[in-house]
C-alpha positions in Angstrom: 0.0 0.0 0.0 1.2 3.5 -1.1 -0.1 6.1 1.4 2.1 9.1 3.9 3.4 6.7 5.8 5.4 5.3 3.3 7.5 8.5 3.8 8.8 10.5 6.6 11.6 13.1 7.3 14.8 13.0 9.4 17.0 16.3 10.3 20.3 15.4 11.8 20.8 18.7 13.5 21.6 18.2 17.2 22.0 14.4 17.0 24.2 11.5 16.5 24.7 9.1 14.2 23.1 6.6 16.8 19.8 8.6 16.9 19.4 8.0 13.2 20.3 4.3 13.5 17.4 3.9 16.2 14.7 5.7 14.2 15.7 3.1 11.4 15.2 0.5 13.5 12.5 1.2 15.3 10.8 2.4 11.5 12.0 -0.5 9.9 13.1 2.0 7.1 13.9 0.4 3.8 15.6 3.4 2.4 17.2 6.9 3.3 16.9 9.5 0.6 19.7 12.2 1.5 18.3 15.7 -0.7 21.3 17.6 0.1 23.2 19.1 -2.4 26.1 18.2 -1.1 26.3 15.3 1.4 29.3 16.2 3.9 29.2 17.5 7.0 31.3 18.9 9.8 29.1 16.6 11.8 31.0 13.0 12.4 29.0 10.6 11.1 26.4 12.8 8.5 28.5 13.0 5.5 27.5 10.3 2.7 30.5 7.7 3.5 29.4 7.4 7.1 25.9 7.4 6.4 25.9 4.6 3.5 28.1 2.3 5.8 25.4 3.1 8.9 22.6 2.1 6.6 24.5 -1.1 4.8 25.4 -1.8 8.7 21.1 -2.2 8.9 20.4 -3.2 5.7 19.0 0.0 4.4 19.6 1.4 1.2 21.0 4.7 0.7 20.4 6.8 -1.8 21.7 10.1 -2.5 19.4 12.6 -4.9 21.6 15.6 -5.7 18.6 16.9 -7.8 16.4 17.5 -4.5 19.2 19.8 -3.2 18.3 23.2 -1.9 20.9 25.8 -4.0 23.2 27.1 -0.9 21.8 30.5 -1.9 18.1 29.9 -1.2 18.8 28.0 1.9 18.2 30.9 4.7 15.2 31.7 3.3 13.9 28.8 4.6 15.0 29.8 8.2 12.7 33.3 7.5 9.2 34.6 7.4 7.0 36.6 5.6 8.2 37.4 2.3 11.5 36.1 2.6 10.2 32.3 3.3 7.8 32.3 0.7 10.2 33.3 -1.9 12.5 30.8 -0.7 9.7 27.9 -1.1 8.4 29.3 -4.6 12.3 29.6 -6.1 12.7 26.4 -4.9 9.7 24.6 -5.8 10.3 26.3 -9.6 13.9 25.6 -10.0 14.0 22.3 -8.5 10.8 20.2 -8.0 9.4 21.1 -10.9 12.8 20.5 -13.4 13.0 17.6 -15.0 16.3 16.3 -12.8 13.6 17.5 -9.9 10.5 15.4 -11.4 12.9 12.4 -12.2 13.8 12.1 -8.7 10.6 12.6 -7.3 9.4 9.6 -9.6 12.6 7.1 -7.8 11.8 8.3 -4.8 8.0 7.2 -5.4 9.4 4.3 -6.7 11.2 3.5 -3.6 8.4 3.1 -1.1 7.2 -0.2 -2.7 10.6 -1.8 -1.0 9.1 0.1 2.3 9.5 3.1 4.4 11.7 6.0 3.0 13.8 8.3 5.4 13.9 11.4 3.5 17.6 13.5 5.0 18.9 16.6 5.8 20.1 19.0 8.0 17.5 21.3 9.9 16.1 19.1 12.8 13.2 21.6 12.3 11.5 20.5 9.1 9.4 24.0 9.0 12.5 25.3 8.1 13.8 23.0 5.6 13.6 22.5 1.7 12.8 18.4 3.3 9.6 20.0 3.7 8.3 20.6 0.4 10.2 17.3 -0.6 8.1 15.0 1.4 4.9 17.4 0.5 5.8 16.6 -3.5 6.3 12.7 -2.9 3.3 12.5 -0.7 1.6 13.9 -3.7 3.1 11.4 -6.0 2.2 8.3 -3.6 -1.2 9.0 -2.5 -2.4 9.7 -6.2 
């Protein structure tokens, strides 16, 4: 069955490696989508290396979708309000969910949640603030259709 549950959201900021590893577990995740643009961090443990050998240690799949990335210059505008947030949301939604690298891994990602649950990745533990957002709002979309 294809329905929201199929796909959550994970932000890594303000936790470890082992916090991630226990929400895997305890979701029986199938797969972690990592929508960064880049996928390093100054945070042991979050940058893709570390993360692919955490999820091959559980026997998830990871996945990293460039495409989804949020473009460095867009990303505080997620953080904002008012104006400044909604531009943020409609520049990214236009440049990236809606190209055709954008749609094509949107569609993966749909096709993903047949295996099981998928851990969408990033950053912002806050997911109001993040790009992840709109991400999981697009693939719930895709899913539930």
């Amino acid at each position: 069955m294809r329905d929201r549950a199929r796909v959550m959201g994970w932000g890594y900021q303000g936790r470890a490696p082992d916090e991630l590893r226990d929400a895997l577990r305890s979701w029986r995740a199938a797969t972690v989508v990592d929508v960064r643009l880049n996928p390093v961090s100054r945070k042991r443990g979050f940058s893709r290396k570390a993360l692919a050998e955490l999820c091959d240690a559980e026997g998830v799949n990871y996945i990293h979708l460039p495409a989804l990335g949020n473009p460095r210059d867009n990303r505080d505008g997620f953080g904002a309000t008012g104006p400044a947030r909604e531009a943020a949301h409609v520049r990214y939604a236009d440049e990236v969910l809606a190209s055709g690298p954008g749609q094509s891994a949107l569609a993966q990602m749909a096709e993903l949640t047949a295996a099981g649950l998928v851990v969408v990745l990033c950053f912002e533990a806050a997911e109001s603030q993040c790009h992840r957002r709109l991400v999981l709002d697009a693939i719930h979309e895709l899913v539930s259709a």
